[in-house]
C-alpha positions in Angstrom: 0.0 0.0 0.0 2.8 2.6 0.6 4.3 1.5 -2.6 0.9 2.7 -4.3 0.4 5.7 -2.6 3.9 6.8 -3.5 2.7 5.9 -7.0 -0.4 7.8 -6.4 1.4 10.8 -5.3 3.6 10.6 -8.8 0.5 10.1 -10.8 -0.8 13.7 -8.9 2.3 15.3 -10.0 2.2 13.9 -13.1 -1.3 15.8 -13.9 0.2 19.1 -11.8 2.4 19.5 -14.4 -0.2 19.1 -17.0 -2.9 21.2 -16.3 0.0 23.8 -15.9 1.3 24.1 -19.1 -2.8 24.0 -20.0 -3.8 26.5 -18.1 -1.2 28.9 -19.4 -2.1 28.0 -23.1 -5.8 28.5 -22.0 -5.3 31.7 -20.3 -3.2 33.5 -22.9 -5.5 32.2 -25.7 -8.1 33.6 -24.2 -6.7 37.0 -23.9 -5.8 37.2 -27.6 -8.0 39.0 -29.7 -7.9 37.1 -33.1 -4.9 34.1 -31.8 -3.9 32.3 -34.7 -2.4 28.9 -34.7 1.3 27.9 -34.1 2.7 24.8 -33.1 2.6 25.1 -30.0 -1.4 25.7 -30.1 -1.3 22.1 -32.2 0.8 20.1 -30.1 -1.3 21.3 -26.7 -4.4 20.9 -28.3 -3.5 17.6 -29.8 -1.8 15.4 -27.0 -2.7 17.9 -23.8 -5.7 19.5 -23.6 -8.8 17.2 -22.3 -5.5 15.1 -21.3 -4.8 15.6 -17.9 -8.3 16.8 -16.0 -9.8 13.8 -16.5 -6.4 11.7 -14.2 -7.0 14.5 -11.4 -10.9 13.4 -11.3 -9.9 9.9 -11.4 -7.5 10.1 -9.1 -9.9 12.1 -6.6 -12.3 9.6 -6.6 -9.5 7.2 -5.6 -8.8 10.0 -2.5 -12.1 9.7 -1.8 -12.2 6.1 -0.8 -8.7 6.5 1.2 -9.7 9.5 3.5 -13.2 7.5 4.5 -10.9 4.7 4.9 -8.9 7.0 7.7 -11.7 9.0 9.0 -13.3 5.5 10.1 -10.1 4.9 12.1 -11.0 8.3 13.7 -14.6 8.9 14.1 -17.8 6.9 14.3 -19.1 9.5 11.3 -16.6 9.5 8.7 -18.9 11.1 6.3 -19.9 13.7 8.4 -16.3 14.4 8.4 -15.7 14.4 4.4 -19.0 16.5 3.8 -17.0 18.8 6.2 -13.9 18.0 3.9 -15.8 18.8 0.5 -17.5 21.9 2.0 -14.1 23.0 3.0 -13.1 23.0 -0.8 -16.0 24.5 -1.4 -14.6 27.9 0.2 -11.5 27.0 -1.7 -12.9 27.1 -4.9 -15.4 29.6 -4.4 -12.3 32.3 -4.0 -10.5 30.5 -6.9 -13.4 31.3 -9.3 -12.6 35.3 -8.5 -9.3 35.3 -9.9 -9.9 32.2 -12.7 -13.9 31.8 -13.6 -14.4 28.1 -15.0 -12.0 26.7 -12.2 -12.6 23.1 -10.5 -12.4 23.2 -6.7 -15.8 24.2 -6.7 -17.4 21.4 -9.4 -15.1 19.3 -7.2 -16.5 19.5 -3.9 -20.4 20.0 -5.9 -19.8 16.7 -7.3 -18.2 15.0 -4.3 -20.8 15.9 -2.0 -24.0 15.1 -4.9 -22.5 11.7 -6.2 -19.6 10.1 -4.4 -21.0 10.6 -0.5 -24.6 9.0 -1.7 -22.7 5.8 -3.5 -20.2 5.5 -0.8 -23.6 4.1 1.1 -24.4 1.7 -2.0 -22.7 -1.8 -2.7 -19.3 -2.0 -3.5 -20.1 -2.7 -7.7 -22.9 -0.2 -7.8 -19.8 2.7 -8.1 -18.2 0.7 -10.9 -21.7 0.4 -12.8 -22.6 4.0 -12.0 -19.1 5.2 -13.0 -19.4 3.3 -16.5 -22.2 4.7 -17.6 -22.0 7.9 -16.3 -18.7 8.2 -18.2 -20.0 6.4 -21.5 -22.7 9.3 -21.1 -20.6 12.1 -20.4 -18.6 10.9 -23.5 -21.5 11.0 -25.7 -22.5 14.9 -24.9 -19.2 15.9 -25.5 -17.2 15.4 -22.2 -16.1 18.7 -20.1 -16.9 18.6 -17.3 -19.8 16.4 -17.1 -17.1 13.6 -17.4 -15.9 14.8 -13.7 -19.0 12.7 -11.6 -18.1 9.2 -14.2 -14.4 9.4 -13.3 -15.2 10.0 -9.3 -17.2 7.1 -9.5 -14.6 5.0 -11.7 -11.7 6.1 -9.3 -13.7 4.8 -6.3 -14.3 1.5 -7.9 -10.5 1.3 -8.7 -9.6 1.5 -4.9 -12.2 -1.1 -4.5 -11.5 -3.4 -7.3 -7.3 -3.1 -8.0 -6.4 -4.2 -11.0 -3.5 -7.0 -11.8 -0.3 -5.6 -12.4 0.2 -7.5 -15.7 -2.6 -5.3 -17.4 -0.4 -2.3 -17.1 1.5 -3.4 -20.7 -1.6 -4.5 -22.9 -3.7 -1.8 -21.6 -1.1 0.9 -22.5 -0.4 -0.4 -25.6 -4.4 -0.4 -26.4 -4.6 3.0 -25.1 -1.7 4.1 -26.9 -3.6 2.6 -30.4 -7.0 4.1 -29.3 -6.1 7.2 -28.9 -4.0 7.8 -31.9 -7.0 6.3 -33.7 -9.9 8.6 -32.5 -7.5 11.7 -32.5 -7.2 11.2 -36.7 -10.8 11.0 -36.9 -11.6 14.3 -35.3 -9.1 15.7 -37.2 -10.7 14.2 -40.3 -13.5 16.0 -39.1 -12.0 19.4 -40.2 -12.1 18.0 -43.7 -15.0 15.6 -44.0 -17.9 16.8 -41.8 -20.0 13.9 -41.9 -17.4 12.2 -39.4 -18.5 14.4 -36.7 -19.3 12.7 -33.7 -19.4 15.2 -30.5 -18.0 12.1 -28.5 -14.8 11.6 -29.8 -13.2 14.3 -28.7 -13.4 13.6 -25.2 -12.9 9.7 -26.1 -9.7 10.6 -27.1 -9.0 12.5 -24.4 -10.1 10.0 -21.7 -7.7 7.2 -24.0 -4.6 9.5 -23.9 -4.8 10.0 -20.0 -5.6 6.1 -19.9 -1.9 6.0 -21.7 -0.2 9.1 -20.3 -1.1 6.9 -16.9 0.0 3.0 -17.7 2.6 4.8 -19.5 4.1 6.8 -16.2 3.2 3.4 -13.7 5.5 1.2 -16.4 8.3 3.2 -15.9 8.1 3.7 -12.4 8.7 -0.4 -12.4 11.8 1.0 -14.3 15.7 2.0 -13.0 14.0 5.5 -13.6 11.4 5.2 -11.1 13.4 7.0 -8.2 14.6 10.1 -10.0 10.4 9.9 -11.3 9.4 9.7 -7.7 11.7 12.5 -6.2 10.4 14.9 -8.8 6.2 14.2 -9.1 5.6 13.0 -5.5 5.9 16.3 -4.5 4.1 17.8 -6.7 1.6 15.5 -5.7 1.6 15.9 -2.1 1.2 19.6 -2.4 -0.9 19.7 -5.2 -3.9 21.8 -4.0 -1.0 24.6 -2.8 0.8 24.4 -6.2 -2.5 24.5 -8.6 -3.9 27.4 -6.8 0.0 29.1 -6.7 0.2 28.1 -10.7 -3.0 30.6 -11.1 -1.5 33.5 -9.6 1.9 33.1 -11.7 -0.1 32.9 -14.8 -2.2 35.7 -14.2 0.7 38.0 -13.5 2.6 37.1 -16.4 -0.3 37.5 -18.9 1.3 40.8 -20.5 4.4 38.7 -20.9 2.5 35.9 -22.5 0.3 37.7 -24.8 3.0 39.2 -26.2 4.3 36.4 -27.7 2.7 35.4 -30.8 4.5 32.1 -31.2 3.1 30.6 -27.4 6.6 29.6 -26.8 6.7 31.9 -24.0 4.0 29.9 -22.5 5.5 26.7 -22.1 8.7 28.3 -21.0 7.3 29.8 -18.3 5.2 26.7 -17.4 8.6 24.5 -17.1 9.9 26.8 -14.6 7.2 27.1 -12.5 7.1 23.5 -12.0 10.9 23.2 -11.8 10.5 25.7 -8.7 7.8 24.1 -7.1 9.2 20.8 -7.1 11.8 22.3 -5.7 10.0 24.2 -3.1 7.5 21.3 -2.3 10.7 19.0 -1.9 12.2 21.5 0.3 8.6 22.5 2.6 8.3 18.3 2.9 11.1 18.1 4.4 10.1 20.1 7.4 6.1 19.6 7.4 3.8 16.6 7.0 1.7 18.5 4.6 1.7 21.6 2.2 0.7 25.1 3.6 -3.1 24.7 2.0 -3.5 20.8 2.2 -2.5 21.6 6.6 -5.4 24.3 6.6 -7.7 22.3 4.8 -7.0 19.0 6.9 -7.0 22.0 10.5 -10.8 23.2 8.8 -12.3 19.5 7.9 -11.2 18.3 11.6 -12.2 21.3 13.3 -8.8 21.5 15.5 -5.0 22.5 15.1 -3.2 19.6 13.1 0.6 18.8 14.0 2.4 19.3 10.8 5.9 20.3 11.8 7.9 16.8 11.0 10.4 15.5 13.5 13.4 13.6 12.7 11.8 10.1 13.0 9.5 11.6 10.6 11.7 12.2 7.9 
């Protein structure tokens, strides 16, 4: 279990760094008055965009399941506890959406509290049913963020129902094919408009973070996987304090990034920031248990001051 949560932590990184370098396209598109396409706009819309969202939802699902897990340890009302937890990110969120409309602490905690609460009460395969059609749904209007309640569900029934390691290979190789596949044939769509499907968009999306994933767990079974660990964990660990930090940075350096026609500037700018936060979250680990914002949000969802400072037995 340590193993995976180390794994899990990476996984968190590994979608930190994505949505970065997203949200920095995303932000300095949508201060452009008539953008027009580079390369950079290709390759992010191609292989990012859609990409990386949809592993954070899975993966909160998956969170979901483990903090129940430990507030049963704790409390004889556990969920009383995470609707405190979700309401919590609520607040988050809600002062997010001031600085970066369309944000998604809030839909986060919505959905949390709407669908994942009521099926944690359900049996164990009713989340893995619920998830699969809700995401085959989602899918077929088009994905956004109605795909956010499918992948809760599917990343609780994954902490329920592991899968075999063995699977990791085929089903990144199927991912790998599927995805390629179903991004030519919305780009077909540009030319021959009776291949539009609204669904395949997101189908591809959903297939490349299927791969992205497998492909990040199979070389974490590599001589890579420490020098992988040492720089996502972090980044996984404080990944509420380094998504909400990411929005500030971009918003300050829109002038910079709107003035650069070729979006180069973008994903510059996006490779540092993460350089410096895995640096700083490395550093703040160290020391504390838990990032600045994931301490006050665990001090809020208990109600009471939290020991965070580590000491030596700790580290």
């Amino acid at each position: 279990m340590t193993r995976r949560l180390h794994e899990l932590d990476a996984l968190r990184g590994f979608a930190v760094c994505g949505i970065m370098l997203v949200n920095t396209w995303q932000h300095t598109r949508e201060n452009l008055t008539a953008p027009e396409d580079t390369a950079v706009d290709w390759m992010i819309d191609n292989l990012l965009q859609s990409r990386f969202y949809p592993i954070f939802s899975f993966l909160f699902g998956l969170s979901f399941v483990l903090f129940l897990r430990s507030a049963a340890g704790r409390t004889d009302h556990p969920r009383v506890v995470l609707l405190r937890r979700l309401a919590v990110l609520a607040c988050f969120g809600l002062v997010h959406q001031l600085v970066n409309p369309g944000e998604v602490l809030l839909p986060y905690a919505i959905f949390g509290a709407l669908v994942l609460l009521p099926v944690s009460c359900l049996p164990r395969p009713a989340a893995l049913a619920l998830g699969v059609a809700v995401t085959a749904w989602a899918v077929h209007e088009g994905g956004g963020t109605k795909l956010i309640p499918g992948l809760f569900l599917l990343g609780m029934a994954m902490m329920e129902y592991p899968p075999p390691e063995w699977l990791l290979a085929p089903v990144f190789a199927g991912a790998c094919v599927l995805a390629v596949t179903l991004g030519y044939l919305w780009a077909r769509t540009a030319v021959d408009h009776t291949l539009f499907y609204r669904g395949t968009y997101p189908a591809a999306g959903l297939a490349a973070a299927v791969a992205y994933c497998t492909g990040l767990l199979l070389l974490l079974r590599t001589r890579a996987r420490e020098a992988l660990l040492a720089a996502l964990s972090p980044l996984g660990r404080m990944a509420l304090t380094n998504y909400l930090v990411s929005t500030l940075v971009i918003l300050a350096a829109l002038p910079l990034l709107t003035a650069d026609p070729t979006r180069i500037t973008g994903v510059l700018l996006a490779a540092a920031v993460l350089a410096l936060q895995v640096v700083f979250s490395r550093a703040w680990l160290a020391r504390f248990r838990y990032g600045p914002l994931e301490w006050a949000w665990r001090c809020l969802t208990w109600m009471e001051p939290m020991p965070n400072r580590r000491i030596r037995s700790d580290a």
